[in-house]
Every structure is written in structure tokens, then in C-alpha cells.
C-alpha positions, 0 to 999 in steps of 0.5 A: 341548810336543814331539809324541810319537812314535807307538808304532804307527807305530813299530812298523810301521816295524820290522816292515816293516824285519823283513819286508824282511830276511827276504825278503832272506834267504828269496829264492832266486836266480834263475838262468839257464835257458840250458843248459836251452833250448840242450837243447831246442833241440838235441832240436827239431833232432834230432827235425827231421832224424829226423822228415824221414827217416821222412817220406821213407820213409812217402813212399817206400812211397806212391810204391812202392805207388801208382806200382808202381816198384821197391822200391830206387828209392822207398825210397831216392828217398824217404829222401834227399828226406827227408834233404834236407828235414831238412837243410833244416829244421833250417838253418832252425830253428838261423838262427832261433835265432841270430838270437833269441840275437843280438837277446838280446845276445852272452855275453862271449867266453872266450879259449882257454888257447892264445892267452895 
């Protein structure tokens, strides 16, 4: 006599089968959060330059008050050591993060409709 199927293991071997098409069908797909992150990383560069110069204005305003020296001279001694100091974060800020993009791998290159 042939063994009979088992009707309960049948039964779970369609409703895995169900289950397996309706996630198919209910997941969502998963999409790439690139232009996200090269949005945040743009404001962090901002917020670096602008947070450089206001910090070489406040520095600015301590050289005026503490040493007594003209107005002009800190103030403006102060906001371009500050602008420098932003220039220079900020460079260090964008190599980071080109080196983080390129040990992720380069993105296929689009060719420009001028050299066809």
C-alpha cells in the first residue's frame, strides 16, 4: 500500500507558498538614500564655512576687548583667520568624503551629449 500524502503537511507547504507570494508582492522597494546623504553633507560643509567665520568675529571681538586694539584691525584680522580656518575645515571635511565614496565604489559614468 502506497503512504498517503499528509493533508496537514500539504496544507502548510501551500500556506508557506501564500505567504511567500504576498511578501513578494507587499515589500517595498528599497531605494538609494544618496541624494539624501549628499544633502547633508553639503549643509555640514556650509555650516562648517559659516560656523568659521562667526567664530573669527567672536575671536575678533575678544582680541578688540582684551588687547585694546582698533575696532577694524580685530575684527577684521579675526574674520579672515576664521574664514581660513573654514576653508580649511571644510577641505578636510569634502576629502573624507570622497575617500568614503570612493572605497564604496564609483557610480557608472554618464557621457555628455557633446562628445557623441
Amino acid at each position: 500500500m502506497a503512504p498517503e500524502d499528509d493533508p496537514h503537511a500539504e496544507a502548510i507547504r501551500r500556506l508557506n507558498e501564500r505567504a511567500a507570494s504576498l511578501g513578494a508582492r507587499t515589500q517595498r522597494p528599497t531605494a538609494s538614500h544618496a541624494g539624501e546623504q549628499a544633502v547633508g553633507q553639503a549643509y555640514k560643509i556650509i555650516a562648517e564655512l559659516i560656523g568659521g567665520v562667526l567664530v573669527g568675529l567672536a575671536a575678533g571681538f575678544f582680541v578688540v576687548w582684551a588687547f585694546k586694539v582698533p575696532m577694524a584691525v580685530g575684527l577684521i584680522g579675526g574674520v579672515l583667520a576664521g574664514f581660513a580656518l573654514a576653508l580649511w575645515m571644510a577641505n578636510r571635511t569634502a576629502q573624507r568624503l570622497m575617500a568614503m565614496a570612493k572605497q564604496e565604489g564609483e557610480p557608472p559614468s554618464v557621457p555628455f551629449d557633446d562628445e557623441e
